[in-house]
C-alpha positions as CSV (number, residue, x, y, z in Angstrom):
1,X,97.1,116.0,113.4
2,X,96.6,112.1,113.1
3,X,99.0,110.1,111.2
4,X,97.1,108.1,109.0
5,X,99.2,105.2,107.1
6,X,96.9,105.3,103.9
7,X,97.2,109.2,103.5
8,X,100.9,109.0,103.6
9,X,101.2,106.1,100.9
10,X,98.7,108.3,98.8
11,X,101.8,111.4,98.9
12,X,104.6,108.8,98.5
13,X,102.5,107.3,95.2
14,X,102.6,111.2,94.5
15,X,106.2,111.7,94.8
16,X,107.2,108.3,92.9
17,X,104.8,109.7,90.0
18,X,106.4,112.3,89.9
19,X,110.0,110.8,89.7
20,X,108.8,109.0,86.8
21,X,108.3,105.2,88.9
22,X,105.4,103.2,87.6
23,X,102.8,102.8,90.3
24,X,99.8,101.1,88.4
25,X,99.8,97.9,86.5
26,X,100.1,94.2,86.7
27,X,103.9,94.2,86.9
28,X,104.1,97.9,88.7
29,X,105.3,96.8,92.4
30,X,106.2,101.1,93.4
31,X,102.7,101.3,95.1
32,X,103.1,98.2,97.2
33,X,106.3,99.8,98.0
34,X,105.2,102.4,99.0
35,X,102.6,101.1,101.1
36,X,105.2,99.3,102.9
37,X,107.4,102.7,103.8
38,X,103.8,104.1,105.1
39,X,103.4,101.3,107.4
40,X,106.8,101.2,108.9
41,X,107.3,104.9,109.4
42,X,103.8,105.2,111.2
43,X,104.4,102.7,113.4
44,X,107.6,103.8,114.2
45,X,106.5,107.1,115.3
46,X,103.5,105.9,117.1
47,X,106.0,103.6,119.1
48,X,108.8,105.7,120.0
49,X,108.0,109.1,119.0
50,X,107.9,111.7,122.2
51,X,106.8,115.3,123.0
52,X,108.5,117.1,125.2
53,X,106.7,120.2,126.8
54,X,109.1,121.8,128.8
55,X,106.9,124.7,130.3
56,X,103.4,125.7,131.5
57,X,100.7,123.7,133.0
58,X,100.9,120.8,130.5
59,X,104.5,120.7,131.1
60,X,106.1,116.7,130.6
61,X,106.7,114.2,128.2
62,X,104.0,112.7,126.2
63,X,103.6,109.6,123.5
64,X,103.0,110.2,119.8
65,X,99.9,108.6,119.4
């Protein structure tokens, strides 16, 4: 499975909504929030996140891409 930055803003919109936080509007900032917590925690997986196969023919460490 990918990570894709604009799917995960889409579920943290979701979860916001559902917490009552206005996402839509000309003062609503929660989606630009959002979008912000997306971006960071993708790119901090795809930058230090590691698999670690410990058996098998595949067996080593590998980068989350």
């Amino acid at each position: 499975m990918a990570l894709d930055k604009g799917s995960l803003k889409v579920k943290i919109v979701k979860e916001m909504n559902g917490k009552g936080m206005v996402t839509e509007g000309e003062f609503a900032k929660a989606a630009d929030l959002a979008e912000a917590i997306a971006n960071a925690v993708v790119d901090e997986i795809t930058a230090n996140a590691m698999v670690v196969v410990d058996a098998g023919s595949s067996a080593g460490s590998y980068q989350v891409s």
